[in-house]
N, C-alpha and C positions, 0 to 999 in steps of 0.2 A: 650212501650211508651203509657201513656195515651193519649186517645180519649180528642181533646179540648171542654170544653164546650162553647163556644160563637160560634154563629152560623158563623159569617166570618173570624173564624177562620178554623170552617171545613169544609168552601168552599175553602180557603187557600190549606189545605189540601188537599181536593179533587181534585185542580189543579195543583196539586205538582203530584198527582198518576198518574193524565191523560197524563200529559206529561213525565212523566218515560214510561209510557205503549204505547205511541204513539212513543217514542225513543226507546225502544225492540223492537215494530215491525217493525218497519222502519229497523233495524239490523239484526231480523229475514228473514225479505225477503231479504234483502241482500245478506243474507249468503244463504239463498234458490237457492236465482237466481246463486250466484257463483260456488253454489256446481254442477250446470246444469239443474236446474227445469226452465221451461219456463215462461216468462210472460204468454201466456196463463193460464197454470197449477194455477200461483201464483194466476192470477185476479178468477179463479174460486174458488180458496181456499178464497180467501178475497171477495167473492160475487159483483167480477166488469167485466169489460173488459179486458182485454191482456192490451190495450192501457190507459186505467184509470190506474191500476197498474205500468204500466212502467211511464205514465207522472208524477209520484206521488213519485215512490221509484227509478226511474234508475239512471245512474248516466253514460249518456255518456260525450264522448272527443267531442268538438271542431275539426272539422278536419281541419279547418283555423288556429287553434291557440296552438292547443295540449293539451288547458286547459280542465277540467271540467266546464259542462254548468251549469248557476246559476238558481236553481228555480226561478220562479215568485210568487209571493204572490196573491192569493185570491183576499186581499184586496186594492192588489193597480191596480186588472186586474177590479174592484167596481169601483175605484174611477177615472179612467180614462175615462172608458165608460160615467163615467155620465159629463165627464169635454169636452168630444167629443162635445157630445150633446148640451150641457150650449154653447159652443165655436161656435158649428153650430150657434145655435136658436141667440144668437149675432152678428153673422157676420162677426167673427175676423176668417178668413179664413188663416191668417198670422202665426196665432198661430197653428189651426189645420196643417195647411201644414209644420210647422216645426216638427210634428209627425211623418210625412208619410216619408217613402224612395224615393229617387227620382222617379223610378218608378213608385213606387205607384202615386204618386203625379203628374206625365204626364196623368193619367187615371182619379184621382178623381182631378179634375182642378176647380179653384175658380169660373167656369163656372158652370160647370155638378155639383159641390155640393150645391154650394149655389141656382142653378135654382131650381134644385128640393126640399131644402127644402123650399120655397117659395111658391112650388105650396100645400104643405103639408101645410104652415102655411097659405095659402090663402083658404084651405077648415075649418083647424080644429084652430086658431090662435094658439098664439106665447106660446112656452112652457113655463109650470108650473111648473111642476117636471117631475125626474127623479122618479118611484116607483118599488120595486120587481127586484132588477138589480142582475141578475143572472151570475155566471162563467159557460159555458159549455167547452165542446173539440169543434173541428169542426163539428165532425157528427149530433151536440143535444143531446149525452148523456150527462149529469148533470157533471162538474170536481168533482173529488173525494177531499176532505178534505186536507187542507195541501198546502205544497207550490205545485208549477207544471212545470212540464218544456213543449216545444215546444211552439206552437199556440193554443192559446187560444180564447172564443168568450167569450165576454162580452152582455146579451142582458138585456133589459130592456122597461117598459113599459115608454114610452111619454105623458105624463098626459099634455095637452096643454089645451089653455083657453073654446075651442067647441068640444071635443074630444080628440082620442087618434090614437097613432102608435106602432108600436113594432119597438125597435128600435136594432140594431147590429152592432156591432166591432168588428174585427178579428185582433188580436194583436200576433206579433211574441214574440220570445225569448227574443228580446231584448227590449221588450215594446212599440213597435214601430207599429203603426197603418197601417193595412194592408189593409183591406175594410174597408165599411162602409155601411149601408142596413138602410134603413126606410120602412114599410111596414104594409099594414092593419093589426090591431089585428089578428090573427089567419090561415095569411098567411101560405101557405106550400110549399114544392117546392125550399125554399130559397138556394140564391149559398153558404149559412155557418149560 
């Protein structure tokens, strides 16, 4: 077959390859891991963790349900983090609380959340943007490419009107807002 010449055509092209090549390996490890190779083995073969490799290509049961569990998208672990935030820095504590699980929610109380972003937006005012909003696992290794399953953190920089926070979400399987962190730039130490 010839090679297209217009150039978006063989960007077309080239994201027709990526995604064949990213569905072989996604089947390769599959069959890897079926055949008896460990996530370990696999994430060193693919240059990650045991656990970036499995949040990426496993494919466990449900033990409530029997079903297969449904990745999460990257991009909608992006856009919730930053809808957290937008939701905090307005007030609508209504909304955010229909996120959280009831537990969560007896601990992050329209008290304890909104007090302290208060005292945040009383040093550095009222957010600007959301910028650099990154997917990691829970440890702070970076999520690997692709959809993900289990807990996920969402972190991001708080660009407010005199300053900044780092801000963090810890989002379950089901998308469902689990913590919630705001904290100086360059914090360390944090519970996710």
């Amino acid at each position: 077959m010839p090679e297209p010449h217009d150039p978006l055509d063989r960007v077309r092209a080239a994201l027709t390859a990526l995604h064949l090549a990213e569905r072989a390996l996604t089947d390769e490890v599959r069959r890897a891991h079926a055949a008896g190779h460990s996530w370990a083995a696999l994430g060193s073969v693919l240059g990650t963790t045991r656990q970036a490799a499995f949040k990426r290509f496993g494919t466990p049961r449900d033990p409530r349900t029997g079903s297969a569990m449904t990745p999460t998208d990257p991009a909608d672990v992006v856009a919730t983090t930053e809808r957290v935030f937008a939701l905090l820095d307005a007030g609508r504590y209504d909304e955010l609380r229909a996120l959280m699980p009831d537990d969560v929610a007896r601990v992050l109380t329209r008290a304890v959340v909104l007090d302290t972003w208060a005292r945040a937006v009383a040093d550095t005012g009222n957010l600007v943007r959301c910028e650099g909003t990154v997917v990691e696992l829970p440890g702070g290794e970076v999520a690997p490419a692709g959809p993900l399953l289990g807990t996920v953190v969402g972190g991001t920089t708080l660009v407010c009107e005199a300053g900044e926070w780092h801000g963090r979400v810890a989002l379950g399987q089901d998308g469902r807002l689990l913590g919630l962190l705001v904290a100086p730039p360059g914090a360390t130490g944090l519970a996710f």
